[in-house]
N, C-alpha and C positions, 0 to 999 in steps of 0.2 A: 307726702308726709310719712305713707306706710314705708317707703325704699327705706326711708332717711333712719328710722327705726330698726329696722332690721338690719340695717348697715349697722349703726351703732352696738348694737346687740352682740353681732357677730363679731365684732374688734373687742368689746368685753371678755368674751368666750373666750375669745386668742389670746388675751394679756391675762386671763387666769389661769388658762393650761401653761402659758410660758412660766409664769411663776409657780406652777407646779411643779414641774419640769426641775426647775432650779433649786427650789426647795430640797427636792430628792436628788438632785445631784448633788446639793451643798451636806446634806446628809450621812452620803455614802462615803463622802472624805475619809480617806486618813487621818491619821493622828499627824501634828507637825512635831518636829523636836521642839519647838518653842513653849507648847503643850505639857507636853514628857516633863518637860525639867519643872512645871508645876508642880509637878507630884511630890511628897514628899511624907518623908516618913510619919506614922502616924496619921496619916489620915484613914475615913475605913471607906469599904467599900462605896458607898452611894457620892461620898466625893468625888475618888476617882472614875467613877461612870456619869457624874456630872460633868466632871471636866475634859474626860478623853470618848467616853461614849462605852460601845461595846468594844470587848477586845477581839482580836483579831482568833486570838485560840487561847484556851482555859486548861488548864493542868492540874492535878494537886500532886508533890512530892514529900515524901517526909514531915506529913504534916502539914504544909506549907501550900494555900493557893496560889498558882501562880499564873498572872494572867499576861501574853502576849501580843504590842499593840503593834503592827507595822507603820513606819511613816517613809517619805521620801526627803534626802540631803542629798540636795545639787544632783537629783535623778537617779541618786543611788539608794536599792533599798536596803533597809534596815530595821533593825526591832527593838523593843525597850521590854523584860521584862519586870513586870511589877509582883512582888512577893509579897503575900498577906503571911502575917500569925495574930489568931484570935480574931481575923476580922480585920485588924489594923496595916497599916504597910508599914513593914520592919525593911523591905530590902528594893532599889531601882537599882538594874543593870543591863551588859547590853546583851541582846539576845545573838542566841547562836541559831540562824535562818538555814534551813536544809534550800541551800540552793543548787540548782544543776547545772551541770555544765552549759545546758541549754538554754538557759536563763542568761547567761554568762556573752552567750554569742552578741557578736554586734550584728546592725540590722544591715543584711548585705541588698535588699531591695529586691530582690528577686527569687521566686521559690527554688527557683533550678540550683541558684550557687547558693541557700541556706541548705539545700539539701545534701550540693558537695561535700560541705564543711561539715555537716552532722556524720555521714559517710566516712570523709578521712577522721575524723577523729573515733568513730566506730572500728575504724580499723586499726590505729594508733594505740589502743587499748588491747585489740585483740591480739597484735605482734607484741604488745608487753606483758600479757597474760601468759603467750608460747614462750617466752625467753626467760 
């Protein structure tokens, strides 16, 4: 009877840390664009952090919070920024992402030939710097 307990215990344990687990991965999500396009002007901040969460990076320009969500479309990434005045969203647009060239590479599978490709295009830059 004592196994039959302890067995059962220990599979409770398991399916609580797995839904832990889940929980925190289901957390740390991106924003979808299906999301993003809730947004809409006029809402104030504790909506849009109810509905998209934290933003990805917070700014103020001219007045203006502005706060930047990243999401993925068809594996591509991208950004929404959302613009407060007074508190309220005045302005949704699409964000301009500082991406690198290295970001940019496809996955060649292997470190040696990611490393080629970082190299010629290291050098590619640096024969267009001398010319």
């Amino acid at each position: 009877m004592n196994h039959i307990s302890i067995r059962s215990f220990l599979q409770k344990i398991k399916i609580s840390v797995l839904l832990a687990v889940g929980c925190v991965l289901f957390g740390c999500a991106s924003s979808s664009y299906s999301q993003i396009r809730k947004v809409k002007p006029g809402m104030d901040k504790t909506a849009v952090l109810d509905l998209l969460g934290s933003p990805n990076q917070t700014r103020r320009r001219a007045g203006h919070d502005i706060w930047t969500y990243i999401y993925y479309d068809d594996e591509v990434r991208k950004g929404a920024d959302v613009f407060f005045s007074e508190g309220k969203v005045n302005k949704i647009a699409d964000a301009k992402l500082n991406i690198s060239e290295e970001d940019d590479l496809v996955d060649t599978g292997s470190l040696e030939e990611y490393e080629k490709m970082v190299e010629k295009q290291r050098l590619k830059r640096q024969k267009a710097k001398s010319n």
